[in-house]
N, CA, C and O atoms as a Tinker XYZ file with bonds, in Angstrom:
   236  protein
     1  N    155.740000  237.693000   14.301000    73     2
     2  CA   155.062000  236.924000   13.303000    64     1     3
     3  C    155.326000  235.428000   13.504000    63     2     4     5
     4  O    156.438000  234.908000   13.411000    81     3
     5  N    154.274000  234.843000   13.767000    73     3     6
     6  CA   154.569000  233.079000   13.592000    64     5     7
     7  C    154.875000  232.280000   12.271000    63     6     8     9
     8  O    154.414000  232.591000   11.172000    81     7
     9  N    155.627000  231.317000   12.488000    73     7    10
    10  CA   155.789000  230.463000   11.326000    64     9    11
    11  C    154.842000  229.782000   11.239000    63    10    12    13
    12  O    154.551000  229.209000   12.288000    81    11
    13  N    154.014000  229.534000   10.136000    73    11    14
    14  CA   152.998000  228.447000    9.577000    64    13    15
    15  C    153.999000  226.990000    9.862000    63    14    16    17
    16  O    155.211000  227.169000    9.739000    81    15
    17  N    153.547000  225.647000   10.216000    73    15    18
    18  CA   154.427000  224.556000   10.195000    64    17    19
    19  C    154.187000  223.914000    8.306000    63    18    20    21
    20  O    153.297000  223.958000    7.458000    81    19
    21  N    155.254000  223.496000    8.397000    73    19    22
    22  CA   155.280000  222.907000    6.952000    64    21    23
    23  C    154.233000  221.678000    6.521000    63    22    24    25
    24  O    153.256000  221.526000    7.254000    81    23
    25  N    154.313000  221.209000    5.910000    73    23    26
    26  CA   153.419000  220.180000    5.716000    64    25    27
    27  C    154.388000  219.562000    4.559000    63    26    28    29
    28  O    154.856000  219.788000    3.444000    81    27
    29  N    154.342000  218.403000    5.870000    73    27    30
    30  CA   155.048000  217.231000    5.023000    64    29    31
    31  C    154.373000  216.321000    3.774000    63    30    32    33
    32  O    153.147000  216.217000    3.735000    81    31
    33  N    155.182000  215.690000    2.794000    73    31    34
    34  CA   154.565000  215.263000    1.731000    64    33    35
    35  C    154.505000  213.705000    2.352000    63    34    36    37
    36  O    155.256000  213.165000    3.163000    81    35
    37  N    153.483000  213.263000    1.753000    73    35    38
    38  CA   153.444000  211.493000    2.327000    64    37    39
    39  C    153.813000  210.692000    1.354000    63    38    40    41
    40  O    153.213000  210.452000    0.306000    81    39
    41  N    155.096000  210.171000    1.835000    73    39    42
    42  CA   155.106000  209.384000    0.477000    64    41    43
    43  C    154.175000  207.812000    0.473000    63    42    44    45
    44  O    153.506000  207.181000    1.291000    81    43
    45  N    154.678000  207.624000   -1.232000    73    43    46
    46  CA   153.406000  206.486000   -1.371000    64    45    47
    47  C    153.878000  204.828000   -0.565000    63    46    48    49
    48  O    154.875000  204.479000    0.066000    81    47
    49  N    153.096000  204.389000   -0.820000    73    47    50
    50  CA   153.115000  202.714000    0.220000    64    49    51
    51  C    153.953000  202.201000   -0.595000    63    50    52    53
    52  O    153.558000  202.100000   -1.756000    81    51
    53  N    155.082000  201.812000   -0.336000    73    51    54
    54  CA   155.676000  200.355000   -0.631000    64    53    55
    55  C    154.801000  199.309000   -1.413000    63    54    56    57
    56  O    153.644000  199.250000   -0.998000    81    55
    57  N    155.134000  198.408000   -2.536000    73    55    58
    58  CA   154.044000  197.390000   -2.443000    64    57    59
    59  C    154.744000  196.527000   -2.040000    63    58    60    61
    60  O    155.932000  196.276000   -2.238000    81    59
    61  N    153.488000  195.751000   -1.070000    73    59    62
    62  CA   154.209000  194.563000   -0.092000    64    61    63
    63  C    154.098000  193.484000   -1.082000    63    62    64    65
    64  O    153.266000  193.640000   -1.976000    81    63
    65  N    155.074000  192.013000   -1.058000    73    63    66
    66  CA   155.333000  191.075000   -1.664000    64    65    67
    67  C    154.735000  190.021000   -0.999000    63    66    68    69
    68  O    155.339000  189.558000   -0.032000    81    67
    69  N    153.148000  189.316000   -1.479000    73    67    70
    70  CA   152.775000  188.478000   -1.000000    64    69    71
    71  C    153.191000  187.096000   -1.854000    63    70    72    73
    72  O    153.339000  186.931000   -3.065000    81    71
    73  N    153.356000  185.905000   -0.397000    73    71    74
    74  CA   153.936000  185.019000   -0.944000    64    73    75
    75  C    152.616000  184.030000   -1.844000    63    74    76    77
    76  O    151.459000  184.033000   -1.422000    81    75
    77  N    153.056000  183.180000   -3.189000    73    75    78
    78  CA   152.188000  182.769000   -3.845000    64    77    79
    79  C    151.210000  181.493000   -2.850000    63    78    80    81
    80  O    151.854000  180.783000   -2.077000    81    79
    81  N    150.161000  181.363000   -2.925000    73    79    82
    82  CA   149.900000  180.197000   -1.891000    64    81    83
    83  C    150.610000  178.892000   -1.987000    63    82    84    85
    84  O    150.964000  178.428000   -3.071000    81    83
    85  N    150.819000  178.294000   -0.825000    73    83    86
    86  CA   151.659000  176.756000   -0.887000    64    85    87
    87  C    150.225000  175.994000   -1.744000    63    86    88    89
    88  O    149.046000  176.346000   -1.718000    81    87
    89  N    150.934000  174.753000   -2.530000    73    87    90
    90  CA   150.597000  173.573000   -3.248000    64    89    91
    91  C    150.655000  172.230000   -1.512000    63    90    92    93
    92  O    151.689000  171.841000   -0.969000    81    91
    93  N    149.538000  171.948000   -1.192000    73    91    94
    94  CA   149.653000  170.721000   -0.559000    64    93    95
    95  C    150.295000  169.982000   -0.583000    63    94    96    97
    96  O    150.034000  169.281000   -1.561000    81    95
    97  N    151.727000  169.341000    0.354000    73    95    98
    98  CA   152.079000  168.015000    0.084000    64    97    99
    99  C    151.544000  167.124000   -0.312000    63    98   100   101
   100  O    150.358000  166.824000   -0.170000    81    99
   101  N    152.468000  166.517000   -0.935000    73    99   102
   102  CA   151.633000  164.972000   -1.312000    64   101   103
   103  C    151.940000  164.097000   -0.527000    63   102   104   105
   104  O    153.058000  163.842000   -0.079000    81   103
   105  N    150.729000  163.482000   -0.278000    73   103   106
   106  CA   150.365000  162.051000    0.990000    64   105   107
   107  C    151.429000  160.620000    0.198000    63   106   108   109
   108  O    151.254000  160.083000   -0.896000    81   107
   109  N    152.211000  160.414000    0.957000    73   107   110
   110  CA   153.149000  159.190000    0.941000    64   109   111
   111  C    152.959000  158.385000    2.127000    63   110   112   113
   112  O    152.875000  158.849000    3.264000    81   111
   113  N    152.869000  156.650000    1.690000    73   111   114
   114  CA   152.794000  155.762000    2.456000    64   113   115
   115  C    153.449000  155.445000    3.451000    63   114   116   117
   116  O    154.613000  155.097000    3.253000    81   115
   117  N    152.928000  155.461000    4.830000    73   115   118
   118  CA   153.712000  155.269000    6.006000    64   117   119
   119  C    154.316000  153.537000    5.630000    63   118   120   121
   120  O    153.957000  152.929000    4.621000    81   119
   121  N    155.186000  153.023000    6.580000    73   119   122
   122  CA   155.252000  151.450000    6.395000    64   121   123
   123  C    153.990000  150.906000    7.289000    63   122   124   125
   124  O    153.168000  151.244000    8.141000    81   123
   125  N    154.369000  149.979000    6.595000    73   123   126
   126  CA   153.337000  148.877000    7.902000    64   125   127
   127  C    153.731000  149.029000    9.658000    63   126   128   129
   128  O    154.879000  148.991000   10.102000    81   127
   129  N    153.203000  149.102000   10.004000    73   127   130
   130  CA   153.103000  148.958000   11.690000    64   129   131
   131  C    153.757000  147.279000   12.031000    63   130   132   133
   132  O    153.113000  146.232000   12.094000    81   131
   133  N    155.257000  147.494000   12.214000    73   131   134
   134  CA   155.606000  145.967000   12.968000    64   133   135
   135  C    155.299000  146.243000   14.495000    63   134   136   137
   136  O    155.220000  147.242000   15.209000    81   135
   137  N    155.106000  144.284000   14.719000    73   135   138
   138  CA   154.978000  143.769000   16.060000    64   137   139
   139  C    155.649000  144.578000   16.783000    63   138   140   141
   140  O    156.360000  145.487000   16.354000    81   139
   141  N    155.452000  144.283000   17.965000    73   139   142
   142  CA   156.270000  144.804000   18.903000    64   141   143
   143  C    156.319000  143.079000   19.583000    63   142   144   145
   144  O    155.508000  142.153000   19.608000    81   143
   145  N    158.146000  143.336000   20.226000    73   143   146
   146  CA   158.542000  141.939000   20.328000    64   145   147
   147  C    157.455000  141.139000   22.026000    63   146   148   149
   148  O    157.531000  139.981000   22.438000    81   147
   149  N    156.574000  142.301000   22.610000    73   147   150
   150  CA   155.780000  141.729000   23.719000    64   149   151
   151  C    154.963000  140.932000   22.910000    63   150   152   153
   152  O    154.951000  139.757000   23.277000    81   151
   153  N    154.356000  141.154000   22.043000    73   151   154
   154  CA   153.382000  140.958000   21.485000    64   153   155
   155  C    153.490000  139.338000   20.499000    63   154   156   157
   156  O    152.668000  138.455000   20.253000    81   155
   157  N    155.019000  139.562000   20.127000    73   155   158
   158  CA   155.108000  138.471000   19.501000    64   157   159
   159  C    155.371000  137.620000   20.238000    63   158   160   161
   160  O    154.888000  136.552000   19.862000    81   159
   161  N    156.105000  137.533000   21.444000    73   159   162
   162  CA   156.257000  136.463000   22.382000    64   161   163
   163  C    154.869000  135.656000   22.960000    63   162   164   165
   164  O    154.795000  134.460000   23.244000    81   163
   165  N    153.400000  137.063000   23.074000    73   163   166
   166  CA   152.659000  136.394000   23.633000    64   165   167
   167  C    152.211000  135.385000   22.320000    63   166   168   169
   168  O    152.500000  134.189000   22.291000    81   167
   169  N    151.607000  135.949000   21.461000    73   167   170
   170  CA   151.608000  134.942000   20.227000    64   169   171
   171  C    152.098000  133.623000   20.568000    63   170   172   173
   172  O    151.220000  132.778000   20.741000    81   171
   173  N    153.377000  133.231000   20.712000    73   171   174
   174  CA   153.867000  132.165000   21.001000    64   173   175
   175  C    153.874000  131.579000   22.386000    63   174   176   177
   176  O    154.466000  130.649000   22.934000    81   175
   177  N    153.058000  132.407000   22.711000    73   175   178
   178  CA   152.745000  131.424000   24.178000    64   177   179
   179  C    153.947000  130.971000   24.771000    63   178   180   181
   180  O    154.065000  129.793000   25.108000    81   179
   181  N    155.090000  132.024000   24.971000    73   179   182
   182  CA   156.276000  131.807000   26.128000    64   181   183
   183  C    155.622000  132.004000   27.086000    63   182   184   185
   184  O    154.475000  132.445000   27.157000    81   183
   185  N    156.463000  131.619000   28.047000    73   183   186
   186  CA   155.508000  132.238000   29.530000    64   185   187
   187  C    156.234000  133.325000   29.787000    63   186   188   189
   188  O    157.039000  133.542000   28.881000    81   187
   189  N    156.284000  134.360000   30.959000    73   187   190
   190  CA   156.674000  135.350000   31.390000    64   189   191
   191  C    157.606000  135.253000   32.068000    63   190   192   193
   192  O    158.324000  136.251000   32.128000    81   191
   193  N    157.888000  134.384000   32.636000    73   191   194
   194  CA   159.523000  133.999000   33.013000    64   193   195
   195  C    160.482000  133.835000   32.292000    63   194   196   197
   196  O    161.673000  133.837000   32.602000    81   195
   197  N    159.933000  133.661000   31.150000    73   195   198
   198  CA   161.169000  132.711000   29.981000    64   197   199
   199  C    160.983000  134.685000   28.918000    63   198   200   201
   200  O    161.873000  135.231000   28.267000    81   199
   201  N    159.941000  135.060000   29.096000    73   199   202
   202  CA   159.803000  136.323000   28.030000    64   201   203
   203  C    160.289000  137.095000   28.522000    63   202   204   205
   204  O    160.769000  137.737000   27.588000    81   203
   205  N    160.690000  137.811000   29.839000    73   203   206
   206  CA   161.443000  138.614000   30.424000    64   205   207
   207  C    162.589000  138.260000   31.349000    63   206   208   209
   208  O    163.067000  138.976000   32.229000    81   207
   209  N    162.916000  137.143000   31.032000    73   207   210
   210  CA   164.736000  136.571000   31.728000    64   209   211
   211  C    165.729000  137.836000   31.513000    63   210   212   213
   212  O    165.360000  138.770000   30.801000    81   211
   213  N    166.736000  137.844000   32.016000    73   211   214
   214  CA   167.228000  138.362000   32.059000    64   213   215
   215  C    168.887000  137.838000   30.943000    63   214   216   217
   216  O    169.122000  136.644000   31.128000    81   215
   217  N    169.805000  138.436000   30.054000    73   215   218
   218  CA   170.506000  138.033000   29.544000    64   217   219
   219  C    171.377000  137.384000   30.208000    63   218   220   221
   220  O    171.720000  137.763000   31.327000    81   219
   221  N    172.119000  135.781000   29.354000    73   219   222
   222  CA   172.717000  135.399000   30.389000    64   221   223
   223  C    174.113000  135.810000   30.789000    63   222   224   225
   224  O    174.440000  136.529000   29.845000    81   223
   225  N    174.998000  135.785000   31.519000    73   223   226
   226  CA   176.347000  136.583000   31.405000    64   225   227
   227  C    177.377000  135.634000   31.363000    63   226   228   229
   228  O    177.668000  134.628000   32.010000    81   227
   229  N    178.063000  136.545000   29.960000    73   227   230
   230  CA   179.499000  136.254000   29.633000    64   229   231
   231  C    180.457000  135.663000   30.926000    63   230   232   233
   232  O    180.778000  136.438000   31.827000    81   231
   233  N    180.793000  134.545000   30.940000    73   231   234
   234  CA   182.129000  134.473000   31.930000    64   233   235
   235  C    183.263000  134.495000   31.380000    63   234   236
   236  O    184.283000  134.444000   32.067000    81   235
């Protein structure tokens, strides 16, 4: 005589935990955009010898 197989019971689903939707950051002011010191030298009309010298050294 064969055994019939059992039949398993299914259990029920879990309920999954969805997260609530995110709220948008809020937009905060970058600073102003400073010079950059190439930029300010050309402004002042150094020349390029005198704007990229080299430091002078400590004796």
């Amino acid at each position: 005589m064969k055994k019939k197989p059992k039949k398993k019971k299914k259990k029920p689903e879990k309920p999954r935990w969805i997260p609530p939707p995110r709220t948008p950051p809020e937009p905060y002011d970058f600073p102003p955009d400073e010079k950059k010191l190439c930029d300010i030298l050309k402004e002042e009309k150094i020349p390029p010898t005198k704007r990229y010298a080299k430091k002078p050294k400590q004796l």
